[in-house]
ROSE-4610 file (N, C-alpha, C; in Angstrom, 1 decimal, always signed):
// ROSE-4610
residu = [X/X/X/X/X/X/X/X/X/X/X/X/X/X/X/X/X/X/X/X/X/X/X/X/X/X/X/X/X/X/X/X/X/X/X/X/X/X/X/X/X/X/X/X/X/X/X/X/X/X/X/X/X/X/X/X/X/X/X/X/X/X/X/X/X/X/X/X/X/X/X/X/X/X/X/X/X/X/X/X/X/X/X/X/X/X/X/X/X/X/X/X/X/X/X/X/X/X/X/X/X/X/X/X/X/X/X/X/X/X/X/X/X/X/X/X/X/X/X/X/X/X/X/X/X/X/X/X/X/X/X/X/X/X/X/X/X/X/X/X/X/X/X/X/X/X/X/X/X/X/X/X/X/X/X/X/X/X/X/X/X/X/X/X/X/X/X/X/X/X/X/X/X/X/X/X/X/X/X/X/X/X/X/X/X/X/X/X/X/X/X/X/X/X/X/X/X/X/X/X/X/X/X/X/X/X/X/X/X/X/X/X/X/X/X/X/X/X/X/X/X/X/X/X/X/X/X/X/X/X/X/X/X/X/X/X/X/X/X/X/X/X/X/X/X/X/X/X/X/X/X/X/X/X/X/X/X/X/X/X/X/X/X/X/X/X/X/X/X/X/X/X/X/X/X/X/X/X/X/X/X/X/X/X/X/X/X/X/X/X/X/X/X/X/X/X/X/X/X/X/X/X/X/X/X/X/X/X/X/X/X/X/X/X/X/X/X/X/X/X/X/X/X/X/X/X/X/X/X/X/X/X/X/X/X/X/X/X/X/X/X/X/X/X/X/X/X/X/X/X/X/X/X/X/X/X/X/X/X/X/X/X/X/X/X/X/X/X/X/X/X/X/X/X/X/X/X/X/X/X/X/X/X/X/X/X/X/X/X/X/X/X/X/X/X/X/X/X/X/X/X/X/X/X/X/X/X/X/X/X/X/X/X/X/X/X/X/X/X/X/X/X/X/X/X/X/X/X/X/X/X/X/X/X/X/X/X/X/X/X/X/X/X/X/X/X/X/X/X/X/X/X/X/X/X/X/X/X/X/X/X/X/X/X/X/X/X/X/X/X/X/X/X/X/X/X/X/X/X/X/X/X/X/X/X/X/X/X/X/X/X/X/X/X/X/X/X/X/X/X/X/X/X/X/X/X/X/X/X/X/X/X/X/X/X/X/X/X/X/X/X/X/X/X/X/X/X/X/X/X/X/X/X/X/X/X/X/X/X/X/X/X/X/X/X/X/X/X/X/X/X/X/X/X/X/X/X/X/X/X/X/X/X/X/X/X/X/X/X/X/X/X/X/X/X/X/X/X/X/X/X/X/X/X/X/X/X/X/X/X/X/X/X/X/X/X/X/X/X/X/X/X/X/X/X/X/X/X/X/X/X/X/X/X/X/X/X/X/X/X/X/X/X/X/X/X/X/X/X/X/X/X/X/X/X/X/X/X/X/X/X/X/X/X/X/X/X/X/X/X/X/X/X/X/X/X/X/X/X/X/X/X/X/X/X/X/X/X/X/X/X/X/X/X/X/X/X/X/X/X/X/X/X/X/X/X/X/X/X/X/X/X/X]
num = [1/1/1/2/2/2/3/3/3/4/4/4/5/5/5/6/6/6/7/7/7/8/8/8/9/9/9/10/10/10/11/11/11/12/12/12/13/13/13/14/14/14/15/15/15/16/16/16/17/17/17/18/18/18/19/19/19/20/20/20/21/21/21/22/22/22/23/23/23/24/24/24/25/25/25/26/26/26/27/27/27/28/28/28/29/29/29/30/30/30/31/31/31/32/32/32/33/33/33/34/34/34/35/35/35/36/36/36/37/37/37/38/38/38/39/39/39/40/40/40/41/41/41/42/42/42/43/43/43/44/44/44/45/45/45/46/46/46/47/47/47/48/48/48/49/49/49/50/50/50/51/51/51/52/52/52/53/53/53/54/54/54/55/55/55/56/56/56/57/57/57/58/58/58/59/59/59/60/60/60/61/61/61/62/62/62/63/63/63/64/64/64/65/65/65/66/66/66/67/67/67/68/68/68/69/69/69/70/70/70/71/71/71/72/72/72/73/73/73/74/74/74/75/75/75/76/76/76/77/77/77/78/78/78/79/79/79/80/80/80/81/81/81/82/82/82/83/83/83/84/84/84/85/85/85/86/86/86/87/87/87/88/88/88/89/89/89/90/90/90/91/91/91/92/92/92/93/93/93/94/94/94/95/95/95/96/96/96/97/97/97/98/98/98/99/99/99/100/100/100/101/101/101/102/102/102/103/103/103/104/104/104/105/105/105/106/106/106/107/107/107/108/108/108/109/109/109/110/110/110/111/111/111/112/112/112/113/113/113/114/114/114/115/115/115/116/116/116/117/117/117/118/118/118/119/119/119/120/120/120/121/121/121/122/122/122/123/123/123/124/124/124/125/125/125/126/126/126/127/127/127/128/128/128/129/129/129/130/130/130/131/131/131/132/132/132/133/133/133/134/134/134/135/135/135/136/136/136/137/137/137/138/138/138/139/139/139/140/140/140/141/141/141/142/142/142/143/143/143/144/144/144/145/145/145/146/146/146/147/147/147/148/148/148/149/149/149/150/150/150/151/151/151/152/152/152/153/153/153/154/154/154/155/155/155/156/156/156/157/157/157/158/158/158/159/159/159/160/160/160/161/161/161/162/162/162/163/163/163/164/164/164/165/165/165/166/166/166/167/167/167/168/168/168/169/169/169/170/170/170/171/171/171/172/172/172/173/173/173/174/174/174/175/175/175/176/176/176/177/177/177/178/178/178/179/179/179/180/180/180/181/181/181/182/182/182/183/183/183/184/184/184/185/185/185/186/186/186/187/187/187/188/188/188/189/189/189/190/190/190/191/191/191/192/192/192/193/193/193/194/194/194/195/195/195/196/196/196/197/197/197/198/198/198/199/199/199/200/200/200/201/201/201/202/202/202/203/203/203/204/204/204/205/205/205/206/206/206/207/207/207/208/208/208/209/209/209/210/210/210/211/211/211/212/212/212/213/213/213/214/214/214/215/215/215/216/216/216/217/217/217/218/218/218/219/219/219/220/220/220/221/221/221/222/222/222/223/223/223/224/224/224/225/225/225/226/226/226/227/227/227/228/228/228/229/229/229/230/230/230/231/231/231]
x = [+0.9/+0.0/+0.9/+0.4/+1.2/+1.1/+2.0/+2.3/+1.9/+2.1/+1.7/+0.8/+0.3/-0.8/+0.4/-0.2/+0.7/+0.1/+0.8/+0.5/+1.1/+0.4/+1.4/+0.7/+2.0/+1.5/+2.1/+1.4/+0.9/+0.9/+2.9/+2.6/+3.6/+4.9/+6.1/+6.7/+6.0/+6.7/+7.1/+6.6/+6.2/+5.7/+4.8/+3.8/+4.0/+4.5/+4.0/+5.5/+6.4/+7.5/+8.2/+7.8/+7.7/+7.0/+5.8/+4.4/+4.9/+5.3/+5.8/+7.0/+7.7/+9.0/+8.4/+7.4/+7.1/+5.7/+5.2/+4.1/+5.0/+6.5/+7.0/+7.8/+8.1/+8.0/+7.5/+6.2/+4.8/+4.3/+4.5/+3.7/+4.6/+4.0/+4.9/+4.5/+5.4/+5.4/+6.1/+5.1/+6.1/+5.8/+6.3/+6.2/+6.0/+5.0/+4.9/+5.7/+6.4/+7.5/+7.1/+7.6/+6.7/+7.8/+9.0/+9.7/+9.7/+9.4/+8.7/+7.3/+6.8/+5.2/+4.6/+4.3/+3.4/+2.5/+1.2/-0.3/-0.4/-0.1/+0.0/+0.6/+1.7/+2.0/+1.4/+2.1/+1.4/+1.2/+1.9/+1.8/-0.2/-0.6/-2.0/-2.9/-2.3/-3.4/-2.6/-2.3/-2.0/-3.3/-3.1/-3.9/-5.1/-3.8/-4.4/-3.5/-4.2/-3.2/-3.8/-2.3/-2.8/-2.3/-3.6/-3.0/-2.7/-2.1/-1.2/-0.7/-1.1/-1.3/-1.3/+0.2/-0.4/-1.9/-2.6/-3.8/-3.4/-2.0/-1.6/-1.4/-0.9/-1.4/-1.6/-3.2/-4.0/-4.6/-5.5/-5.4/-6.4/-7.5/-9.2/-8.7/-7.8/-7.4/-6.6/-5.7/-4.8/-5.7/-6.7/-6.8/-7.8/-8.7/-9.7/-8.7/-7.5/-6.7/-6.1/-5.9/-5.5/-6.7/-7.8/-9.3/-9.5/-9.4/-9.1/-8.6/-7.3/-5.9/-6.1/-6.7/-6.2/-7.2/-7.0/-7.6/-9.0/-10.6/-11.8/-11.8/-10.9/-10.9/-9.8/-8.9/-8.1/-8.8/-8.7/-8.8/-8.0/-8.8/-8.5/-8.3/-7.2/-7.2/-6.6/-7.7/-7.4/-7.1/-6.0/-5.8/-6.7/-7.3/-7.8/-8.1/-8.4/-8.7/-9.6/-9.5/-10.2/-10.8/-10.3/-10.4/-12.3/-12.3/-13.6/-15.0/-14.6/-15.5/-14.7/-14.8/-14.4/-15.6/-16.5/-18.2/-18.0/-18.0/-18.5/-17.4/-18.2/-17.2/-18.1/-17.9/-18.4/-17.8/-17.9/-18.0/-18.6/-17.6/-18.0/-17.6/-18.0/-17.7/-17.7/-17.8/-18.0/-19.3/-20.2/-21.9/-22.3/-21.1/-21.5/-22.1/-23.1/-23.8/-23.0/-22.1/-21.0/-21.8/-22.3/-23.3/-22.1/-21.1/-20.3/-19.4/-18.9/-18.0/-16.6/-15.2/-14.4/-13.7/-12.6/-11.2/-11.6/-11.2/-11.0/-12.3/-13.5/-14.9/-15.0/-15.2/-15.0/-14.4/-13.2/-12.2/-12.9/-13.6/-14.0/-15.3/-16.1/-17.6/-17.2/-15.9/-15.9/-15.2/-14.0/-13.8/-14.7/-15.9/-16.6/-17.8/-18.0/-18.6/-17.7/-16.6/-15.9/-15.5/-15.2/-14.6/-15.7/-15.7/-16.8/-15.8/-14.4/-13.9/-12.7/-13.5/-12.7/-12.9/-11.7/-11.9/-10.7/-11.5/-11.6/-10.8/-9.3/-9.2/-8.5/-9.9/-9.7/-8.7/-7.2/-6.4/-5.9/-5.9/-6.4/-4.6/-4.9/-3.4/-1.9/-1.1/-0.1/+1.1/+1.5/+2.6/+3.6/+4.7/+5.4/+6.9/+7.9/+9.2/+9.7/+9.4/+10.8/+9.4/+7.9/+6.6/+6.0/+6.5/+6.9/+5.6/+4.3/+3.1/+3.9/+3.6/+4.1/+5.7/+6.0/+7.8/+7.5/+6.7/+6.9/+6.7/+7.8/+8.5/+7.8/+6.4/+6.0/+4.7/+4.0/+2.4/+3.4/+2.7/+2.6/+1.8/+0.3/-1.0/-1.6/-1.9/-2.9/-4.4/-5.3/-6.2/-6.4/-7.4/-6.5/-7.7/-7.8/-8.9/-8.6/-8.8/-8.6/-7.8/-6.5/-6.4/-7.1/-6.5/-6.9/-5.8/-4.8/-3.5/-3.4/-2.9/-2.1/-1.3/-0.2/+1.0/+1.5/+2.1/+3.0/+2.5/+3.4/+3.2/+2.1/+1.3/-0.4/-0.6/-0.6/-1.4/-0.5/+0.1/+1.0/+0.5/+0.5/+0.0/-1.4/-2.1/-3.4/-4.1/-3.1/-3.0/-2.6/-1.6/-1.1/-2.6/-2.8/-4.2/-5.6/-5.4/-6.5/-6.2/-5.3/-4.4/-4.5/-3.9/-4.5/-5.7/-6.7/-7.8/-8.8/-8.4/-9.1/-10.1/-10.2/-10.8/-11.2/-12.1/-12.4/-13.2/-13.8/-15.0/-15.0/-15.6/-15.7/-14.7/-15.2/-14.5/-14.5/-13.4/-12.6/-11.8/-12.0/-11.5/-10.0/-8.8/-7.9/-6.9/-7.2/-7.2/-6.7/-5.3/-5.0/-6.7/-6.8/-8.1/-8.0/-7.2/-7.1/-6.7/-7.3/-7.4/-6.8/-5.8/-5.1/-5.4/-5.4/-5.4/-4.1/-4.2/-3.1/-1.9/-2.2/-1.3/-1.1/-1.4/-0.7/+0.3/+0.2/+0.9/+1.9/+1.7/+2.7/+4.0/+3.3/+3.9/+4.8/+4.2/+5.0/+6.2/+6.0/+6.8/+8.2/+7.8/+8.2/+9.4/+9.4/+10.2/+11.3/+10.7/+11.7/+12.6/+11.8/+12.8/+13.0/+13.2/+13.4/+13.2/+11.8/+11.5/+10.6/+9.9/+9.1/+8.0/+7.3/+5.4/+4.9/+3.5/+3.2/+1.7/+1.1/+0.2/-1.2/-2.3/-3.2/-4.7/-5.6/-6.6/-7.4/-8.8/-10.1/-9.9/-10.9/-10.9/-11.9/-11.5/-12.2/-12.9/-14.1/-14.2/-14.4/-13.8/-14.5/-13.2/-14.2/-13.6/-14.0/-12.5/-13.2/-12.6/-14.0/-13.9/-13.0/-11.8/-12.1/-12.5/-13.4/-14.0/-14.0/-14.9/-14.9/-14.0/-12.9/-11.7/-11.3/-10.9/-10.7/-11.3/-12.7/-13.9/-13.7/-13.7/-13.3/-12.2/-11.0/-9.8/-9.2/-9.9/-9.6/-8.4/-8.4/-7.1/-6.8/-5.1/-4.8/-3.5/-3.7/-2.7/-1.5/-0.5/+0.7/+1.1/+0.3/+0.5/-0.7/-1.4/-2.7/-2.7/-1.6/-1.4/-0.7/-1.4/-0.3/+0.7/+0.5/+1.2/+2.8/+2.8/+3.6/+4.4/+3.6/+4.4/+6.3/+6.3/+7.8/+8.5/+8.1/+9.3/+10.0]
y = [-1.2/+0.0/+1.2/+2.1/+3.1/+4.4/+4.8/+5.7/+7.1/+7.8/+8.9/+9.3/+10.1/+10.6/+10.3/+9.9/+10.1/+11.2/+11.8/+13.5/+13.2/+13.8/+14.2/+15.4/+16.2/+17.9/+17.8/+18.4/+18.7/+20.1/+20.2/+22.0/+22.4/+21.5/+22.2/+23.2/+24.3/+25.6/+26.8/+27.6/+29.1/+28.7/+28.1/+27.8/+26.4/+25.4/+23.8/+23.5/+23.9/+23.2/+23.7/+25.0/+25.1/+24.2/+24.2/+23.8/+21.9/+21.6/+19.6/+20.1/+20.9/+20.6/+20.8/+21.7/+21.8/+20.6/+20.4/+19.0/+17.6/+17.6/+16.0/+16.5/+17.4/+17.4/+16.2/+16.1/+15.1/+14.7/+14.2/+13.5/+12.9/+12.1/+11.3/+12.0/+13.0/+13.4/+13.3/+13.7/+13.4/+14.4/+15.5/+15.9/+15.0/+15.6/+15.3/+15.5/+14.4/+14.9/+14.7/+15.3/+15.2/+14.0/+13.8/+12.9/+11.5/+11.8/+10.2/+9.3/+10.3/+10.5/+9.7/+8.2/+7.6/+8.0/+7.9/+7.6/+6.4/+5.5/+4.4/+4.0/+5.4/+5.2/+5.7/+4.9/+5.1/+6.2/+6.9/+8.4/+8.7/+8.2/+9.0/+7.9/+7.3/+6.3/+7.2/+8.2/+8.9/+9.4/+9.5/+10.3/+11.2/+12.1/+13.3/+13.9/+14.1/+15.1/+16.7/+17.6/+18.9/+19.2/+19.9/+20.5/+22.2/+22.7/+24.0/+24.4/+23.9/+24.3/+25.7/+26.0/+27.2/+27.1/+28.1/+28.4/+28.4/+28.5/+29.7/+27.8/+27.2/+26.1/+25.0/+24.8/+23.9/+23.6/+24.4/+24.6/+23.1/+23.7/+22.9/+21.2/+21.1/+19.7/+18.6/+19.8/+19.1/+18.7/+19.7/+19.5/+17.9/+17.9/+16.9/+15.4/+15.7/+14.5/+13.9/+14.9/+15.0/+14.1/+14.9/+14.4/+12.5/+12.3/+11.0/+9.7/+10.2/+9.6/+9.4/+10.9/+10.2/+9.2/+8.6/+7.6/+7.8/+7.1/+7.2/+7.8/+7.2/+7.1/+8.0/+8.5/+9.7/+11.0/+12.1/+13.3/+14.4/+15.1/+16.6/+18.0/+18.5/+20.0/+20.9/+21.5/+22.4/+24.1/+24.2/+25.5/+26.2/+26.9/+28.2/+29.3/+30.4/+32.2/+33.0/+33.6/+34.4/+35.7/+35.6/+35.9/+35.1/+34.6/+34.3/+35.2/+35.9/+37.0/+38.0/+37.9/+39.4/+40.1/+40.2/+40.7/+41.8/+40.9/+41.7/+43.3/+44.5/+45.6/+45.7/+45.0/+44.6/+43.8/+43.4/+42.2/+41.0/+40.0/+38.9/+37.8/+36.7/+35.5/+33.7/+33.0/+31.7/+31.4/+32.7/+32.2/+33.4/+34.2/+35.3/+34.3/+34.8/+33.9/+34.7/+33.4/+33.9/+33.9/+35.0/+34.2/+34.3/+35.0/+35.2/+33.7/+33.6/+32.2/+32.8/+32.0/+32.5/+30.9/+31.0/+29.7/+29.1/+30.2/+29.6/+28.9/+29.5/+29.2/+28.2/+28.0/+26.9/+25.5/+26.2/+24.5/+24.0/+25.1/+24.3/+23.7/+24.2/+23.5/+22.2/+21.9/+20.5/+19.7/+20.2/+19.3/+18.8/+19.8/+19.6/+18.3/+18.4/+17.4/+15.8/+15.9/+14.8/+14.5/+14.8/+14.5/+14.7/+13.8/+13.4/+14.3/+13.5/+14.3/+15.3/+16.9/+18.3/+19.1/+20.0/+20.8/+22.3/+23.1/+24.3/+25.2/+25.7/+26.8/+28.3/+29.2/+30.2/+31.2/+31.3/+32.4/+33.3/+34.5/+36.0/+36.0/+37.3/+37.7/+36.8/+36.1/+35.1/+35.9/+36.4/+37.5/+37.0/+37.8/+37.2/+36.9/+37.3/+36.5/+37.2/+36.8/+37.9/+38.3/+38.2/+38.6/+39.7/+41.1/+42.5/+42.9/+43.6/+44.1/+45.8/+46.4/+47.3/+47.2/+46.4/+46.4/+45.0/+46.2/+45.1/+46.1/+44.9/+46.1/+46.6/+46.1/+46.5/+47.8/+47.2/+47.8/+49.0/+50.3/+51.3/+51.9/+52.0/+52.2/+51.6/+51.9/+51.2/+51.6/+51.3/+51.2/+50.8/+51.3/+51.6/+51.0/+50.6/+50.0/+49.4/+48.5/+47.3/+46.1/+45.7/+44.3/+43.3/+42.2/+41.0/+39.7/+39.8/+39.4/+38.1/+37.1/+36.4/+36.0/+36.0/+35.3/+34.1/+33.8/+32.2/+31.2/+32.2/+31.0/+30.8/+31.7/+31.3/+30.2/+30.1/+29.4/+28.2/+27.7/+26.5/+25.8/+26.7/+26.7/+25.7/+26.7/+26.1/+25.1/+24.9/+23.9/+22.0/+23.3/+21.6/+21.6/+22.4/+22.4/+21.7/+21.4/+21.0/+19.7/+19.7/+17.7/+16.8/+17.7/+17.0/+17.2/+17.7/+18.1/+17.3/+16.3/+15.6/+15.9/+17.6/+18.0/+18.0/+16.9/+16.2/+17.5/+18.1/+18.7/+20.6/+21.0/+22.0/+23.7/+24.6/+25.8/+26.9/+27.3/+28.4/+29.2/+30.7/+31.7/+31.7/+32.1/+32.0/+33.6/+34.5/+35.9/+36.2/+37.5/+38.0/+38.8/+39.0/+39.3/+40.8/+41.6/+42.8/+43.2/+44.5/+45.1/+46.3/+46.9/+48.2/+48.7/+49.9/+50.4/+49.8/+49.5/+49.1/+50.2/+51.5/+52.5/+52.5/+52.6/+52.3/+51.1/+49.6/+48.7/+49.2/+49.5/+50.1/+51.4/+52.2/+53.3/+52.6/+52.0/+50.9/+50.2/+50.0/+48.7/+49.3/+50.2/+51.1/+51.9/+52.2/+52.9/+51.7/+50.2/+49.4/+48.6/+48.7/+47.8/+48.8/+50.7/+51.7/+51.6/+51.3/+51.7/+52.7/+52.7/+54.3/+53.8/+54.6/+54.3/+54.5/+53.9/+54.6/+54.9/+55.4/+56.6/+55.5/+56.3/+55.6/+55.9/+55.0/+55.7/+55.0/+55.7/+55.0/+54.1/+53.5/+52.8/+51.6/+50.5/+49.4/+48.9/+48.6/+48.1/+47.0/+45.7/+44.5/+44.0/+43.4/+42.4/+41.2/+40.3/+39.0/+38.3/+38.0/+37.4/+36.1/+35.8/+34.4/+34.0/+34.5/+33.9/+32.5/+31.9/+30.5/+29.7/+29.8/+28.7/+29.1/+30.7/+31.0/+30.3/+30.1/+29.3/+27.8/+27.2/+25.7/+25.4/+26.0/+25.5/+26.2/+27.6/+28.3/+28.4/+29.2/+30.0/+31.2/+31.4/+32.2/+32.8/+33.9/+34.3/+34.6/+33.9/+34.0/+35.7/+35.9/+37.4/+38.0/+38.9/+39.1/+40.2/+41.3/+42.2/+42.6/+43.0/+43.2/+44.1/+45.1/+45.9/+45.3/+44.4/+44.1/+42.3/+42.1/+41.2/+41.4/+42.0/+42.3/+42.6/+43.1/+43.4/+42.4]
z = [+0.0/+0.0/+0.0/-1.3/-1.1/+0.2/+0.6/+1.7/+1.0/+0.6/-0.6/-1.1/-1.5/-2.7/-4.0/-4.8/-6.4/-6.9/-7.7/-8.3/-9.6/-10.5/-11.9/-12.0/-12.7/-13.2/-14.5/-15.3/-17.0/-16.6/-17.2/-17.3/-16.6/-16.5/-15.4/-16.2/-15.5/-16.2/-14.9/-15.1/-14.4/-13.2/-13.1/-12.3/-11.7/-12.4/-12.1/-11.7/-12.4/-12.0/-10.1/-9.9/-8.4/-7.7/-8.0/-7.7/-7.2/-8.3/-8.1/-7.3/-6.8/-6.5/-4.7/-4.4/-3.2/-3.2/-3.6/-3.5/-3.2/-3.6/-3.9/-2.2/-1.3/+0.1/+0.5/+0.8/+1.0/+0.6/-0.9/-1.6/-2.9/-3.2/-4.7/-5.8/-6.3/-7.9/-8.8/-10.3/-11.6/-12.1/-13.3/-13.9/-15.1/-16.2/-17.7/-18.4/-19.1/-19.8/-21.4/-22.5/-23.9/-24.3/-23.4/-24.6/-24.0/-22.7/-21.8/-21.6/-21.3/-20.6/-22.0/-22.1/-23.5/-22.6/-24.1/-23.7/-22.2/-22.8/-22.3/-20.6/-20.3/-19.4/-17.9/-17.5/-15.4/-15.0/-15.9/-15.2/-14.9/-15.8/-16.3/-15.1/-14.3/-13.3/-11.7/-11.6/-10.7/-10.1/-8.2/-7.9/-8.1/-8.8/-8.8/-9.9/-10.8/-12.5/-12.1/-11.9/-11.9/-13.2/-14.1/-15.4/-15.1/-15.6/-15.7/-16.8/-17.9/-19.1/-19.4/-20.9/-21.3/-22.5/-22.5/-23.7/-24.6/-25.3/-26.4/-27.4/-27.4/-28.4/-28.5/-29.0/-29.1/-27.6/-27.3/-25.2/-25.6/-25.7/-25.9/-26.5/-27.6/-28.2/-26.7/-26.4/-25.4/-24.0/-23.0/-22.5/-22.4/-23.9/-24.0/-24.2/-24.2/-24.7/-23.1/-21.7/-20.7/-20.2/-20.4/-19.7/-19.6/-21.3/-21.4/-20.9/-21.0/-20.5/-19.3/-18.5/-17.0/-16.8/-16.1/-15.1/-14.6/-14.8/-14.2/-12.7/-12.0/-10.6/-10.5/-10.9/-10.7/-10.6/-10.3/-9.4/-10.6/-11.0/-11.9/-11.3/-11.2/-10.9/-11.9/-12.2/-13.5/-13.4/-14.0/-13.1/-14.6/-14.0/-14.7/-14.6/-15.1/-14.8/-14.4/-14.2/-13.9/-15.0/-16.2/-17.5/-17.7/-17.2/-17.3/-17.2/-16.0/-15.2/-16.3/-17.3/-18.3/-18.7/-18.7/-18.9/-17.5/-16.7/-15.5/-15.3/-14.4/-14.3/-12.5/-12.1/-10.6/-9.7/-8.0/-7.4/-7.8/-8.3/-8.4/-8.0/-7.8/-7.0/-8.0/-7.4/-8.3/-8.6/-8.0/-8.4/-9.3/-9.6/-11.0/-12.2/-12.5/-14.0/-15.0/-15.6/-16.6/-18.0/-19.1/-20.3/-21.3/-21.0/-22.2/-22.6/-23.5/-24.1/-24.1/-23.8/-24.2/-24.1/-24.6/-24.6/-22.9/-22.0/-21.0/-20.4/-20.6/-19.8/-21.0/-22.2/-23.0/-22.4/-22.0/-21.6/-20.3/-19.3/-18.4/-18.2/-19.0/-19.6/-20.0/-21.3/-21.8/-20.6/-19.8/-18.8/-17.4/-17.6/-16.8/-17.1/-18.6/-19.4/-19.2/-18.5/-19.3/-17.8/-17.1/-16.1/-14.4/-13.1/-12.3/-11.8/-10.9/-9.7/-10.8/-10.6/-11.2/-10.5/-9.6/-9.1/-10.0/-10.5/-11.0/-10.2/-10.4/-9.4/-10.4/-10.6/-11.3/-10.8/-11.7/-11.0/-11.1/-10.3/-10.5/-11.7/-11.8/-12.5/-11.5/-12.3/-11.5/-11.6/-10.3/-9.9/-8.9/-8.2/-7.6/-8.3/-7.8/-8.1/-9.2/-10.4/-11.3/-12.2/-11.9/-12.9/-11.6/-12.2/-11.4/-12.3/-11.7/-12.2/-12.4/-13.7/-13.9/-15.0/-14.6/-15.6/-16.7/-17.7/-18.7/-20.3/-21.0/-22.1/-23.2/-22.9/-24.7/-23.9/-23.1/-22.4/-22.0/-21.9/-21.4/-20.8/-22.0/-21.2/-20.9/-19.2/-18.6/-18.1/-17.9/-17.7/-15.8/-15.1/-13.6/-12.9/-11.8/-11.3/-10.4/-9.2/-8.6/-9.2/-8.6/-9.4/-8.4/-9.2/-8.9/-8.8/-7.9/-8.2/-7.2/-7.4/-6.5/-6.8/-6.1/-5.6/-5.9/-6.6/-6.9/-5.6/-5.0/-3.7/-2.6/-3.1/-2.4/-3.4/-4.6/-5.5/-5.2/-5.0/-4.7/-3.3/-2.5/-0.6/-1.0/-1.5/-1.5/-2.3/-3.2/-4.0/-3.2/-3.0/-1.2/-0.6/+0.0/+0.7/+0.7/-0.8/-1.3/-1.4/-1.9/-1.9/-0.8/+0.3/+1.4/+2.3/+2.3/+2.3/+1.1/+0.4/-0.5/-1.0/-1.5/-2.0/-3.3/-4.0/-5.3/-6.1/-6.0/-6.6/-6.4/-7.3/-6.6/-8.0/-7.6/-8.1/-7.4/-7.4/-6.6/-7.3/-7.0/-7.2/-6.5/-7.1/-6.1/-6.6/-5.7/-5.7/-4.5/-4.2/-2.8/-2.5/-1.3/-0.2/-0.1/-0.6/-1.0/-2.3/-2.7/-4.2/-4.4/-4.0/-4.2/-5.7/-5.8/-7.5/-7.9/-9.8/-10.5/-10.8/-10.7/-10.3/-9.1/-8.0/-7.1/-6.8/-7.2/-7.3/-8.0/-9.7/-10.1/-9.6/-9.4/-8.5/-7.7/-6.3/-5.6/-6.3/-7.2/-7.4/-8.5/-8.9/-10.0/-9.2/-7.5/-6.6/-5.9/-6.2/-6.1/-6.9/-8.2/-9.1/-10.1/-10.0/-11.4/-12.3/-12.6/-14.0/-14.0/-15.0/-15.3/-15.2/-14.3/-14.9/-15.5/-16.5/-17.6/-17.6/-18.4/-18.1/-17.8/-17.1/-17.0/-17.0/-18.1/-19.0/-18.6/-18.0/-17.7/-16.2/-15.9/-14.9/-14.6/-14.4/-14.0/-12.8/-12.7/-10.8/-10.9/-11.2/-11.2/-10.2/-8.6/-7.6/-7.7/-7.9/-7.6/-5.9/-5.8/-4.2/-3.9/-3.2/-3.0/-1.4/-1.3/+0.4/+0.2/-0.9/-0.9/-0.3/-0.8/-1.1/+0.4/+0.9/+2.3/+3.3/+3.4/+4.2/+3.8/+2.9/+2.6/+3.1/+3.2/+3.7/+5.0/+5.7/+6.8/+6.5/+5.1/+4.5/+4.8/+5.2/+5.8/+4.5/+3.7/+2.8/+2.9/+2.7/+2.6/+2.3/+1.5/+0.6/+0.4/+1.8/+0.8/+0.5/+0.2/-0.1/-1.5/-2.9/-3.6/-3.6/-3.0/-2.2/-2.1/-1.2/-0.6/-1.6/-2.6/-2.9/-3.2/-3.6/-3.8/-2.9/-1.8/-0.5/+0.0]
């Protein structure tokens, strides 16, 4: 009998390859490898497959091919955005009635069709570590408003959280619990790492909550400040 949860992540990048390196602490992981990983192999009778996938190619083909593969009785966590709530210019939550279609609300309708145990964790702008809101070389104008940011290593935390918490089901918003303006962040962040700020047009109010995931797991944020991610 194994001692472990088995894990495989689909998607060691930015996000996943931290992500397995702090999950295989306490638990048995593998990363997907394109030159290893057959259809055919063990990898896909794991626990639990977290996908982390980028959108940018062939998201919808790959994910339906993920869906398959893994295992009936294996356990889906699909990382996805919050790009979904793009209609809305309001407070919204995981019970906002989304009517608009896009890639991402797309991929989780069909993995929702296809898969029993999927738990959904939509995530806010992914910041933290050398991805500085503000220092980036092509954007200049911005558009100002509340963000919606979290932290590398919140989304990892609670990712463990949920692993051992055997939490099968379910969608979660995963967002820092405070909203500073995005000129202010910038400003901030612009006085620590010298670059220039750039000008800022119009303004947005759309909050996304994550009380859910807070209340499900009596989550306590590593980072709930964007403010402060970089110090």
């Amino acid at each position: 009998m194994r001692d472990k949860k088995s894990i495989g992540v689909v998607g060691c990048g930015w996000l996943g390859k931290p992500l397995a390196k702090t999950l295989s602490d306490t638990l048995d992981v593998e990363c997907y490898s394109r030159e290893t990983t057959t259809d055919g192999s063990s990898f896909w009778q794991r626990d639990t497959i977290i996908v982390a996938v980028n959108t940018k190619d062939n998201y919808l083909q790959t994910l339906k091919k993920i869906a398959k593969l893994t295992a009936k009785s294996s356990n889906i966590i699909l990382m996805s955005s919050i790009s979904v709530y793009r209609e809305f210019d309001c407070e919204v939550d995981e019970n906002s009635n989304i009517t608009k279609s896009g890639l991402q609300r797309d991929a989780e309708k069909m993995m929702q069709e296809m898969r029993d145990n999927l738990v959904i964790l939509r995530l806010g702008g992914l910041m933290g570590d050398d991805r500085v809101s503000g220092r980036w070389k092509s954007a200049s104008v911005f558009s100002d408003g509340e963000v919606n940011y979290i932290h590398r290593d919140d989304v990892i935390e609670i990712t463990k959280n949920i692993l051992h918490a055997d939490i099968k089901n379910g969608i979660y918003n995963l967002v820092a619990p405070l909203h500073p303006l995005r000129s202010q962040v910038h400003k901030k962040n612009s006085e620590i790492f010298g670059f220039e700020v750039g000008t800022f047009e119009g303004k947005t109010h759309r909050i996304v909550s994550s009380d859910a995931i807070v209340k499900k797991l009596d989550y306590a944020f590593i980072y709930p400040n964007p403010l402060e991610f970089w110090l």
